[in-house]
N, C-alpha and C positions, 0 to 999 in steps of 0.2 A: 535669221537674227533672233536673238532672246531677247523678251520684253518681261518686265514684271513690273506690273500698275497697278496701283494702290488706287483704292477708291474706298470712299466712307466716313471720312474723316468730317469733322464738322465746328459748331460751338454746341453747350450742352452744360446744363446748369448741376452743379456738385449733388451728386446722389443717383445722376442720369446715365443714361446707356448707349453705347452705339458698338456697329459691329460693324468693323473694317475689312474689309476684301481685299486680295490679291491676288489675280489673274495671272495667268502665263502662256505666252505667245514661244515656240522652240523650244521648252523642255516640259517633260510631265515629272509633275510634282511629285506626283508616287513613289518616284525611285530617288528622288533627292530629300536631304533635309533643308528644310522651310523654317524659317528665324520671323517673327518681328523684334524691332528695334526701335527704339527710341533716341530721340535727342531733343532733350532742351534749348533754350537760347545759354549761353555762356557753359555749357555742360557738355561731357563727354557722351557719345552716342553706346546705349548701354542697352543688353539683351532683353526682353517684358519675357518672350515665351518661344516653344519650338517646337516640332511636330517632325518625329522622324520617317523615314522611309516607309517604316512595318507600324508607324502607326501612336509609336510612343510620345510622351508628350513632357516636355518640363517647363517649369515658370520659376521667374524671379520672386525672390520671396515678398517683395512689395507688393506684388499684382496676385498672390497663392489666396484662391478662394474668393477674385471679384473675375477674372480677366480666364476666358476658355479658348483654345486655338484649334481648330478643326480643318479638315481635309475634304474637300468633296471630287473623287476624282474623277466623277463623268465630266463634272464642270472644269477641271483645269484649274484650281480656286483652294486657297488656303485662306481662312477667316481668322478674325479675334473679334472675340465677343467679350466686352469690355462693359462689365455691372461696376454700380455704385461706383462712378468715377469719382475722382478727387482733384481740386485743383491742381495739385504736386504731377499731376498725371496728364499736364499740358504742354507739349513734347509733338513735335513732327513724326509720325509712325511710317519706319522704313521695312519693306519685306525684302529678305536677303533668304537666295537659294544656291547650295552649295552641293557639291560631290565629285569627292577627289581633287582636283585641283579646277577646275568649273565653278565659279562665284559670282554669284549674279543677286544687284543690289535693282530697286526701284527706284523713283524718285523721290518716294513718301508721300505723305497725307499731314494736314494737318490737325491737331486734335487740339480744342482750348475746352478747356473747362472754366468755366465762370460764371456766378451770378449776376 
């Protein structure tokens, strides 16, 4: 059975950092593309960044130059490393792995940013 858990998520005052984790139980990351996602309250659930198979990596242009997504694959584990956050940037963070027709979402993390 495929699992993928988010953990990291937190509150964290505007200008602050955190870096979110997601594990995975029945598939290796390595060979799939790894997404975080985002969703607000009242907002559609929208792509932050992604980490392809070979290594590649893109970002939404809101997050381009605070937010880095990385691969560790002895650990099974795709991160975001999330600088100088912003309240606009308080949003449930979902890890979604996909390849081929294979789609695999977690449950998400919460992420508030607030003073």
């Amino acid at each position: 059975q495929v699992q993928l858990v988010e953990s990291g998520g937190g509150l964290v005052q505007p200008g602050g950092s955190l870096r979110l984790s997601c594990a995975a139980s029945g598939i290796t990351f390595s060979i799939y593309v790894t997404g975080w996602y985002r969703q607000a309250p009242g907002k559609q659930r929208e792509l932050v960044a992604a980490i392809t198979s070979g290594g590649s990596t893109n970002y939404a242009d809101f997050v381009k130059g605070r937010f880095t997504v990385s691969r560790d694959n002895a650990k099974n584990t795709v991160y975001l490393q999330m600088n100088r956050l912003k309240p606009e940037d308080t949003a449930v963070y979902y890890c979604n792995s996909y390849r081929g027709v294979r789609d695999y979402w977690g449950k998400g993390t919460l992420v508030t940013v607030s003073s």
